[in-house]
C-alpha positions as CSV (number, residue, x, y, z in Angstrom):
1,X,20.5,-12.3,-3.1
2,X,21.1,-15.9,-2.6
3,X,17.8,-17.5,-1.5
4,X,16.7,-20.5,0.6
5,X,17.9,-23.2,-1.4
6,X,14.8,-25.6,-2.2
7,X,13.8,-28.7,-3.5
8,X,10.2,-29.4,-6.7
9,X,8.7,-32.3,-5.3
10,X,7.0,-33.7,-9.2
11,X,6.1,-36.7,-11.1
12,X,5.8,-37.9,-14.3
13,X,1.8,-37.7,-14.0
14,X,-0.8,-37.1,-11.6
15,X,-2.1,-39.9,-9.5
16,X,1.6,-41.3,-8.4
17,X,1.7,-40.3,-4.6
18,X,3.6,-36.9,-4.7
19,X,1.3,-35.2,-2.4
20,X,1.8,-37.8,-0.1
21,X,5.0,-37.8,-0.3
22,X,5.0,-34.2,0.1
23,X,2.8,-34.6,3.3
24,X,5.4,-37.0,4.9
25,X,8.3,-34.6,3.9
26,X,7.3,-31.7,5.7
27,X,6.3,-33.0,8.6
28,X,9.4,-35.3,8.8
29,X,11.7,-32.9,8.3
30,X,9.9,-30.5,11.0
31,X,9.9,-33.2,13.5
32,X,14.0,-33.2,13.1
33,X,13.6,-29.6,13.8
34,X,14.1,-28.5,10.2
35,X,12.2,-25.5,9.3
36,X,10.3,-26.4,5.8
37,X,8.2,-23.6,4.0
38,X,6.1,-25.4,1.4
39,X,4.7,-23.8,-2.3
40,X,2.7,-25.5,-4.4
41,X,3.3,-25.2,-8.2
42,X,0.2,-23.7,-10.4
43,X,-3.6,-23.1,-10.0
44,X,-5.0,-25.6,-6.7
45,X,-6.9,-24.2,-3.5
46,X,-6.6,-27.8,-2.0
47,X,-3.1,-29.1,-2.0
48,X,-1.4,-25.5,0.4
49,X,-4.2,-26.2,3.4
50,X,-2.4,-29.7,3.5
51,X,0.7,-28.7,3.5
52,X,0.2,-26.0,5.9
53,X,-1.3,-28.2,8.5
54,X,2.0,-30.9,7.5
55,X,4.5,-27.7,8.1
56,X,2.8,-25.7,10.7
57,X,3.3,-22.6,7.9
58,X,1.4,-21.1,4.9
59,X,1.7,-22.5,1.5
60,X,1.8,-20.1,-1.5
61,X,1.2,-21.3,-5.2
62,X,3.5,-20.1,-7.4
63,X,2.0,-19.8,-11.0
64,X,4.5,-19.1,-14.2
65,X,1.5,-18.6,-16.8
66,X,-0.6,-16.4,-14.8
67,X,1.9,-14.7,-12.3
68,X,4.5,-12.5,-13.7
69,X,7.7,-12.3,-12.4
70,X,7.9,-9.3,-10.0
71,X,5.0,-11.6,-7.8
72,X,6.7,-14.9,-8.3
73,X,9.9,-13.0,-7.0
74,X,7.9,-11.8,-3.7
75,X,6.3,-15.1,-3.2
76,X,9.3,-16.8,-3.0
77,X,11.0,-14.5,-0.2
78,X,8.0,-16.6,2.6
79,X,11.0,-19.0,3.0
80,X,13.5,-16.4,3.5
81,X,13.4,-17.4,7.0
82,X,13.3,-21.2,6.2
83,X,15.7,-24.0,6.4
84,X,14.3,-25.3,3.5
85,X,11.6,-24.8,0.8
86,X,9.7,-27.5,-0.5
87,X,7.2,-27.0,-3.8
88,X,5.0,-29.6,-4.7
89,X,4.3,-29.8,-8.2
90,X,1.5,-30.3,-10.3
91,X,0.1,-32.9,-12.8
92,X,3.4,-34.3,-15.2
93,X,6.5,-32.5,-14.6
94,X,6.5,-30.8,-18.0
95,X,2.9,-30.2,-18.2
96,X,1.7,-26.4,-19.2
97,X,-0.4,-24.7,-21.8
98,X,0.7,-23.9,-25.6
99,X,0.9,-20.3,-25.4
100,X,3.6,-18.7,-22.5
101,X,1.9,-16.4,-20.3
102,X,2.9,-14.0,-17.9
103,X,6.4,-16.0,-16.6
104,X,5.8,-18.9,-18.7
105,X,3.5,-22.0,-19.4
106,X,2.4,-22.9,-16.3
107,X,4.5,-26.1,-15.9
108,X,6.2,-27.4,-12.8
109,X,9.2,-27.3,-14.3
110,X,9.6,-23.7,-15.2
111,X,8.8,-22.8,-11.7
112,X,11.8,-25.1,-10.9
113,X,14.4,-23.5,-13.2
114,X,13.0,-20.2,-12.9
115,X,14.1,-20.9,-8.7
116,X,16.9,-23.3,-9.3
117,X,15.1,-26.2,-7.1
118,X,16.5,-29.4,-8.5
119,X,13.8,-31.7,-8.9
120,X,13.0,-34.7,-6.9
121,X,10.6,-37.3,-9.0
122,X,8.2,-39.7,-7.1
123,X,7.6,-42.6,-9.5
124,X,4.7,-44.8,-9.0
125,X,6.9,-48.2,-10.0
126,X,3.8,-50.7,-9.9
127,X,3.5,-52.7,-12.8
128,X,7.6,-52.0,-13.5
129,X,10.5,-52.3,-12.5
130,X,14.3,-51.7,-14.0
131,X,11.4,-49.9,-16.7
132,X,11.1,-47.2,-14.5
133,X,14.6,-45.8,-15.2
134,X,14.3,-45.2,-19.2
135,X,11.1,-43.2,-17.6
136,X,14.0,-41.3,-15.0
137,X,16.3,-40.8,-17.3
138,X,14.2,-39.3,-20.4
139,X,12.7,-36.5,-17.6
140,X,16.6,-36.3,-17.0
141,X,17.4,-35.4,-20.4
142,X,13.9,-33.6,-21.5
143,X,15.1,-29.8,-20.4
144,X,18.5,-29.1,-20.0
145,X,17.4,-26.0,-17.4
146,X,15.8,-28.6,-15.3
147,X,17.7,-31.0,-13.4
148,X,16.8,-33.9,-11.8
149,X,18.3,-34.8,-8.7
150,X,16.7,-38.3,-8.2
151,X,13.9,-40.1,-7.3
152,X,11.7,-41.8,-4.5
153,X,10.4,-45.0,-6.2
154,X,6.9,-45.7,-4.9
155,X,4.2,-48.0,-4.0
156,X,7.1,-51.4,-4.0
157,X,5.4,-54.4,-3.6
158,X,8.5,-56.6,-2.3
159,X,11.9,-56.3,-1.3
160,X,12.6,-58.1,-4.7
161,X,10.5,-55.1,-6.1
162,X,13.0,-52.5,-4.9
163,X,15.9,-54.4,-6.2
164,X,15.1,-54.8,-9.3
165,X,14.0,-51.0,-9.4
166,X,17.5,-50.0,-7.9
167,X,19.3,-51.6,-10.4
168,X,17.4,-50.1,-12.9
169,X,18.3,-46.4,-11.6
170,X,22.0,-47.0,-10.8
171,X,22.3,-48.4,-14.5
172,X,21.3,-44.7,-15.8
173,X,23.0,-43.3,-12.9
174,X,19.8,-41.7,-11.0
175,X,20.3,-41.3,-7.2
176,X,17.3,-43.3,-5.2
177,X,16.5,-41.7,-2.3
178,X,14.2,-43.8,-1.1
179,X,11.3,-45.9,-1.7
180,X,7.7,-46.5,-0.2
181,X,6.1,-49.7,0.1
182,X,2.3,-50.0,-1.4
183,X,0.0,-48.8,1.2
184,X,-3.2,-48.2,0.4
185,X,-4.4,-46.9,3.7
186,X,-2.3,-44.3,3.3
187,X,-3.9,-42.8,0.2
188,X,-6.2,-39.5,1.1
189,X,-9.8,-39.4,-0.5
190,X,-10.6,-38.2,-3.0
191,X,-13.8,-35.9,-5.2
192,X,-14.6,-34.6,-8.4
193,X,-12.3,-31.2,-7.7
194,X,-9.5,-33.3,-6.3
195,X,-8.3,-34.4,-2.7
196,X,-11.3,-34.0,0.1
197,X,-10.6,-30.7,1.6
198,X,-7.6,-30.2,5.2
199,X,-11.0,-29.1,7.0
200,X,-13.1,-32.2,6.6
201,X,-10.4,-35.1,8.3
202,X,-11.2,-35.2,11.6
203,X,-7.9,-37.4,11.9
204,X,-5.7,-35.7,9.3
205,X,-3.2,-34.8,11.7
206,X,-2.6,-38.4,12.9
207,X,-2.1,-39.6,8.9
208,X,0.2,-37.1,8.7
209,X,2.4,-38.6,11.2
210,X,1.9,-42.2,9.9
211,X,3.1,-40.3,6.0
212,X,6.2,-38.6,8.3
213,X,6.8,-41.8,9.9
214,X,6.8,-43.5,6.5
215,X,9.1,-41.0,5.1
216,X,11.6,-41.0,7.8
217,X,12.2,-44.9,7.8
218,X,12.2,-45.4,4.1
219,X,14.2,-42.0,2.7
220,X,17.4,-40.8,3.1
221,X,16.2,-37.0,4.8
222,X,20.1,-35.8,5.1
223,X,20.9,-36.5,1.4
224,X,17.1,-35.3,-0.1
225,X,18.3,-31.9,2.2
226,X,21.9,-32.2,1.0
227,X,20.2,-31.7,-2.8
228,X,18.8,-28.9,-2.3
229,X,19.6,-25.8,-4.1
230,X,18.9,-22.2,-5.2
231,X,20.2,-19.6,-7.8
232,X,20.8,-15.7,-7.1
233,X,17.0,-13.8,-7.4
234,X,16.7,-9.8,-7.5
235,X,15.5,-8.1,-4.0
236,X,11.5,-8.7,-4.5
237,X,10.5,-5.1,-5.3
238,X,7.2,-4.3,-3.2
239,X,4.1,-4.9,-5.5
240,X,1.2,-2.7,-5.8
241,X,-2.1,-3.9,-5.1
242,X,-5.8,-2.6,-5.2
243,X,-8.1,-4.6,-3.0
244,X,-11.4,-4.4,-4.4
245,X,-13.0,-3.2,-1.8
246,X,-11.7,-2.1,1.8
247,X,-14.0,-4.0,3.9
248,X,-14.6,-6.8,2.8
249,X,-16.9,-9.9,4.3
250,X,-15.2,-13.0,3.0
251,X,-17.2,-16.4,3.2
252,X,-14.7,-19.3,4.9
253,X,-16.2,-22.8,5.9
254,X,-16.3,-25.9,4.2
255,X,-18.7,-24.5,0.9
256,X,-17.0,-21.8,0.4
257,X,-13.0,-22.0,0.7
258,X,-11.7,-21.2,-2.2
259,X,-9.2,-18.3,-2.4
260,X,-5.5,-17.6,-2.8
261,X,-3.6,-17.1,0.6
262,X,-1.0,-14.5,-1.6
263,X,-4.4,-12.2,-2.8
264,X,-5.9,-11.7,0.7
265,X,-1.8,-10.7,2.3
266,X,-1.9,-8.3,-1.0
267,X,-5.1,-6.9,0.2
268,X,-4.3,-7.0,3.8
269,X,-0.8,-4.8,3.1
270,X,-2.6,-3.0,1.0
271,X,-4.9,-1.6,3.8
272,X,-8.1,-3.6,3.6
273,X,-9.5,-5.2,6.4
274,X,-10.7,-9.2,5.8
275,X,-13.7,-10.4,7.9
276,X,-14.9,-13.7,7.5
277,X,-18.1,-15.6,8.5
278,X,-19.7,-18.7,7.6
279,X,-23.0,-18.9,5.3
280,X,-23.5,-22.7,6.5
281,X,-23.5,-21.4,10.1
282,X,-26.2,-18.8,8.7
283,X,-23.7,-16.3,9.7
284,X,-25.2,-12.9,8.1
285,X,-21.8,-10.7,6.8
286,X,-20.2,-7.9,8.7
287,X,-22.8,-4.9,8.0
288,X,-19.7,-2.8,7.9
289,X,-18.4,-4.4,5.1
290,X,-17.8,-2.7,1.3
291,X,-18.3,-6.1,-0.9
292,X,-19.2,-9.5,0.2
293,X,-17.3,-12.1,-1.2
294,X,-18.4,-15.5,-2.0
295,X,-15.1,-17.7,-3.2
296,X,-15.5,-21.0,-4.3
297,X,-15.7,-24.4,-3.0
298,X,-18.6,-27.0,-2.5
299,X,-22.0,-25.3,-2.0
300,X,-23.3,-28.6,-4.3
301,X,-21.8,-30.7,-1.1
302,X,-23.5,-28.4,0.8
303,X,-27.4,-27.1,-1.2
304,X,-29.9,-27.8,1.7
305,X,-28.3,-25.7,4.7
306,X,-27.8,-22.7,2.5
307,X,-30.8,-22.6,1.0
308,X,-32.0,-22.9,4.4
309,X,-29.4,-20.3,5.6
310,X,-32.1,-17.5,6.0
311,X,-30.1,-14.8,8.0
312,X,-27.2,-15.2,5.6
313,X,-29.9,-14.8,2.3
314,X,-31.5,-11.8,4.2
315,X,-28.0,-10.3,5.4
316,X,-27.1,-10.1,1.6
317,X,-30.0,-8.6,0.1
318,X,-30.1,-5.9,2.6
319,X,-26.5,-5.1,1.4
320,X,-27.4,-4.8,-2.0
321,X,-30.1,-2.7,-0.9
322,X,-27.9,-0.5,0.8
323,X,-25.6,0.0,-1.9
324,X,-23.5,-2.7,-1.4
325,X,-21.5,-4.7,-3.7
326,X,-21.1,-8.9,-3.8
327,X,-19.2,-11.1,-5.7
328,X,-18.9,-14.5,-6.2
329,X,-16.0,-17.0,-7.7
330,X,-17.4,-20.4,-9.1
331,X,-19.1,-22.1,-6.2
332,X,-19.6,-18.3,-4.8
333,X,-21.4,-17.5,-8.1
334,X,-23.7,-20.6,-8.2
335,X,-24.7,-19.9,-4.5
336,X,-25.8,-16.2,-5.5
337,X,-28.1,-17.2,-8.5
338,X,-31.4,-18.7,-8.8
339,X,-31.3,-22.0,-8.3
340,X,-28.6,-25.1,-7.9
341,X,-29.3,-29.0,-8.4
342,X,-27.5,-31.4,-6.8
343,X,-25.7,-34.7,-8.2
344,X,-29.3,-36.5,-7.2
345,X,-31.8,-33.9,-9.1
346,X,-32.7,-32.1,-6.2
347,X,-33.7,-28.2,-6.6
348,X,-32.3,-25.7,-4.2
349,X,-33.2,-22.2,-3.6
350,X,-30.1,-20.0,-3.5
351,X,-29.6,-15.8,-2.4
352,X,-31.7,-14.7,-5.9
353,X,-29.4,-12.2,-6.3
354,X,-28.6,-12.8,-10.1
355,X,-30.6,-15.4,-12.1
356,X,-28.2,-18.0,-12.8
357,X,-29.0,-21.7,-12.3
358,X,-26.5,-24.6,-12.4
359,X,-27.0,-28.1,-12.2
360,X,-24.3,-30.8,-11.3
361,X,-26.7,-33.4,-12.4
362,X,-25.4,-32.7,-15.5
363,X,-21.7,-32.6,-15.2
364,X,-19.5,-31.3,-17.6
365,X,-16.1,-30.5,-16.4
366,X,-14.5,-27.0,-17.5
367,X,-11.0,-26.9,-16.8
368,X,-7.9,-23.9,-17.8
369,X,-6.0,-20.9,-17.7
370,X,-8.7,-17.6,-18.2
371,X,-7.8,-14.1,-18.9
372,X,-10.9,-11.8,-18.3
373,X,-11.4,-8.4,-18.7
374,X,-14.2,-6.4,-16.8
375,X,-17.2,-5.0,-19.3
376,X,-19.0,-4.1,-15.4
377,X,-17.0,-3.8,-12.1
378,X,-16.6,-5.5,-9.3
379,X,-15.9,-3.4,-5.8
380,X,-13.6,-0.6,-7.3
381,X,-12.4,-2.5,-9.8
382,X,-13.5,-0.5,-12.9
383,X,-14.4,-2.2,-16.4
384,X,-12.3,-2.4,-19.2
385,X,-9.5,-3.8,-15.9
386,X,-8.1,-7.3,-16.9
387,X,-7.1,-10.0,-14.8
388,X,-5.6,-13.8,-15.2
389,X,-6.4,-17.3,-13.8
390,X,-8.2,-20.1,-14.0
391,X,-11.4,-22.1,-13.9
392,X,-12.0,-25.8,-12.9
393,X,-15.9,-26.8,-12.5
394,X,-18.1,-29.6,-13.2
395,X,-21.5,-27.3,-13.4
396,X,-23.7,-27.4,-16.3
397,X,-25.3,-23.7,-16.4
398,X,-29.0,-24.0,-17.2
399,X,-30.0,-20.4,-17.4
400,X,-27.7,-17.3,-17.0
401,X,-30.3,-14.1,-18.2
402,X,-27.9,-11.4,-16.6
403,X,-25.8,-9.3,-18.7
404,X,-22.2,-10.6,-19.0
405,X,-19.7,-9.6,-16.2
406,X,-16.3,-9.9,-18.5
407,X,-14.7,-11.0,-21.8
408,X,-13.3,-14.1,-21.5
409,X,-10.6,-16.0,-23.2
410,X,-8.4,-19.5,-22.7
411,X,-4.7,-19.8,-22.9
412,X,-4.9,-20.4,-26.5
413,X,-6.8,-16.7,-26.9
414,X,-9.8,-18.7,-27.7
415,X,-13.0,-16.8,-26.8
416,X,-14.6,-18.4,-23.5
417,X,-18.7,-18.3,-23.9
418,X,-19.2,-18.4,-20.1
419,X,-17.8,-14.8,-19.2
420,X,-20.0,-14.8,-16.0
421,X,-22.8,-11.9,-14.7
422,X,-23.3,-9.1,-13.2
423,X,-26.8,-7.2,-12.1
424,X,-26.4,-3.9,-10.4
425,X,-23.4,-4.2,-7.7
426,X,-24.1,-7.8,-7.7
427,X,-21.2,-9.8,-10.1
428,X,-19.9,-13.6,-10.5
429,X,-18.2,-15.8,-12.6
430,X,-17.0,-18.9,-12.7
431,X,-13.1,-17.4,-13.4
432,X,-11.2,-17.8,-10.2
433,X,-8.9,-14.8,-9.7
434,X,-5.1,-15.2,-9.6
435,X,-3.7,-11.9,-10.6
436,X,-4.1,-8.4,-12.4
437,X,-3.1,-9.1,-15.9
C-alpha cells in the first residue's frame, strides 16, 4: 500500500523554531487548500493541540521505543485521506534512548525511515553563517536510512545573513527552502513542561496566521510539497484494545489535559464510552461512570480552585464508596493525594484519596521512557499486566505511605523507585500511559 507521502519537520536540537515552523506549515499549506494531517514524533501532550488548531485535524504521536509496529502502522493510515502528512519532530534529530524498544529508540529519525518522510531541518543560523552547512551536511551523512532533503535556515538577522548562509548550503549541495528572519514576537511562551498549553492563548489563532503568513512569503511551499515522499507500508491490521474500564469519566480543562488522542479512539472503538467534565469548574464525574480518570497537566498552576472544588472532592469519594475505581497519571496522581505545595510554599488540600504529598517547591525534574508492570490493578486491568511510556515531572514527593501500584523500570532496565500507589480501587502514578507492552 503506497501511503500519503510525508515530510519530518526536525532540528539539530531543541530550542531552534521547528514548532513554529511547523505551526506556519500547516496552516499555510491549508490556506492554499492543501490538506495536511500533522504527527508529532515521540512522548509530548502539548505540541498535537497546536497543530491541530494550525491544521483543523488531530495530531497523533508516533513513538518508535514505546509503540510497536502493528500501532505505528495504524497511526499512520489518519492521513490516508490527506494531501500531505507533516510530523514534527522532537529534541535533536537523532536523539533516542540506548536500549531499542518496541520499534526502536525513540528518535525522530527512525520514525522518519521507518515512514520514508525525507527530512526537512530547521536550523537556528544565529551566531553563524556558511558554519551552518558543515552542521547540514554531517546530519546528511549521519544515517544512510535517513535522508535529508534540505533545510529552512532560521532566525537571519540581514539580507547579508541569508547570503552568506546560502552560500554555505549550495557549497555542500543542501537545497534551502527558505529562510525566516529573527522575530522574537513570534516565539510562543513557554513553562517548566514546555510550550504554554493551545487552550490558554486567547489569540493563538491570529499568531497562527502571522507563522502561515511568514511561512508563505519566505519558503518555497511547491518545492517543500514537491519533497515529499513515502515507502510501501502493510494494510494496518486492526489492533486489539482493552479500555480499562467502559465508562469512564475523564478529567479535561486546563489542570488536567494530559492524555493521548490514539488511547481514547482505542477505547472508543473498542466500545467504551468517554465522558468528560472539569474538576476546576467543580464539575462532580458522571455517576454512571466505571473509573474516573484524572490525566495529567497543571493542578500546581491550578492548587487553590481544586482544593476548593468541593462537589468534584465529594463526587469522587462517593465513587469510591460505591465501588468505584479512580486513577490518576502524574498531575492526576498529585491531585488525588494528600496534599500539593505550590512553587511559593503554599499548602493545598487535595481529594484524600491516597496519601501522597508533592511539593513543586522543591523541583526536581524526572524525565524518560518507563515500562511498568501492575503488582494492583487499575479498572480491569489485572496485575502482573505491563505497559510502556513515559514520565516528565518536576514534583518532589514528600510522603507516599500507600502500597506500590507497579514495578517500574527506565529504558536502560534500571529499577525506577517511584512505581506510584494504589489504596483499594483508588491507583496513581506518575508513569503516563502510552501502550500495552
Amino acid at each position: 500500500m503506497i501511503a500519503t507521502p510525508g515530510l519530518m519537520i526536525a532540528a539539530p536540537a531543541s530550542g531552534t523554531g521547528k514548532t513554529t515552523v511547523m505551526l506556519g506549515l500547516l496552516r499555510a499549506f491549508r490556506d492554499a487548500g492543501v490538506t495536511v494531517q500533522p504527527f508529532k514524533s515521540g512522548p509530548d501532550y502539548i505540541d498535537p493541540a497546536f497543530h491541530r488548531a494550525a491544521s483543523g485535524r488531530p495530531s497523533f504521536n508516533l513513538d518508535s521505543w514505546a509503540m510497536p509496529d502493528a500501532l505505528l502502522d495504524a497511526l499512520v493510515t489518519h492521513g490516508d485521506d490527506a494531501a500531505l502528512v507533516l510530523a514534527e519532530g522532537s529534541m535533536g534529530l537523532f536523539d533516542g534512548v540506548a536500549r531499542r524498544g518496541a520499534s526502536g529508540n525513540g528518535a525522530s529519525a527512525d520514525v522518519a525511515a521507518r515512514m520514508g518522510w525525507p527530512v526537512v531541518l530547521v536550523l537556528d543560523v544565529s551566531g553563524q553563517a556558511q558554519s551552518a552547512a558543515a552542521t547540514a551536511l554531517g546530519f546528511a551523512r549521519f544515517a544512510p536510512a535517513v535522508r535529508i532533503a534540505g533545510v529552512i535556515l532560521n532566525r537571519v538577522a540581514s539580507p547579508r545573513h541569508e547570503r552568506l548562509a546560502r552560500a554555505g548550503m549550495e557549497q555542500v549541495g543542501i537545497p534551502v527552502f527558505g529562510c525566516l528572519p529573527r522575530r522574537a514576537d513570534l516565539r510562543l511562551p513557554e513553562r517548566h513542561l514546555g510550550l504554554v498549553q493551545s487552550i490558554e492563548h486567547p489569540d493563538l489563532d491570529a499568531r497562527i496566521a502571522d507563522y502561515a503568513a511568514m511561512l508563505a512569503a519566505q519558503v518555497d511551499l511547491a518545492a517543500l510539497r514537491a519533497a515529499a515522499e513515502a515507502v510501501a507500508r502493510p494494510a494496518a491490521s486492526p489492533r486489539r484494545v482493552i479500555p480499562p474500564a467502559q465508562r469512564i469519566a475523564l478529567a479535561q480543562d486546563a489542570a488536567f489535559s494530559f492524555v493521548y488522542p490514539h488511547l481514547l479512539d482505542g477505547w472508543r472503538a473498542a466500545g467504551a464510552q468517554i465522558l468528560p467534565f472539569s474538576p476546576l469548574a467543580d464539575e462532580p464525574p458522571s455517576p454512571d461512570a466505571d473509573l474516573v480518570w484524572l490525566p495529567g497537566g497543571y493542578p500546581e498552576l491550578h492548587a487553590g480552585p481544586l482544593a476548593a472544588a468541593g462537589r468534584f472532592r465529594a463526587a469522587l469519594h462517593a465513587h469510591v464508596a460505591a465501588g468505584g475505581a479512580v486513577h490518576g497519571e502524574c498531575g492526576g496522581y498529585m491531585a488525588l493525594g494528600q496534599a500539593l505545595i505550590d512553587q511559593h510554599g503554599v499548602r493545598h488540600a487535595m481529594a484524600g484519596l491516597l496519601g501522597l504529598v508533592t511539593s513543586h517547591a522543591q523541583r526536581r525534574m524526572h524525565l524518560g521512557y518507563r515500562r511498568a508492570t501492575l503488582a494492583a490493578p487499575i479498572g480491569v486491568w489485572a496485575a502482573p499486566a505491563c505497559f510502556v511510556g513515559h514520565e516528565f515531572r518536576y514534583a518532589t514527593i514528600l510522603e507516599q505511605p500507600d502500597a506500590a501500584l507497579a514495578a517500574v523500570t527506565d529504558a536502560d532496565d534500571a529499577t525506577v523507585a517511584d512505581a506510584g500507589s494504589h489504596r483499594g480501587r483508588v491507583s496513581g502514578t506518575f508513569f503516563h500511559l502510552i501502550a500495552a507492552a
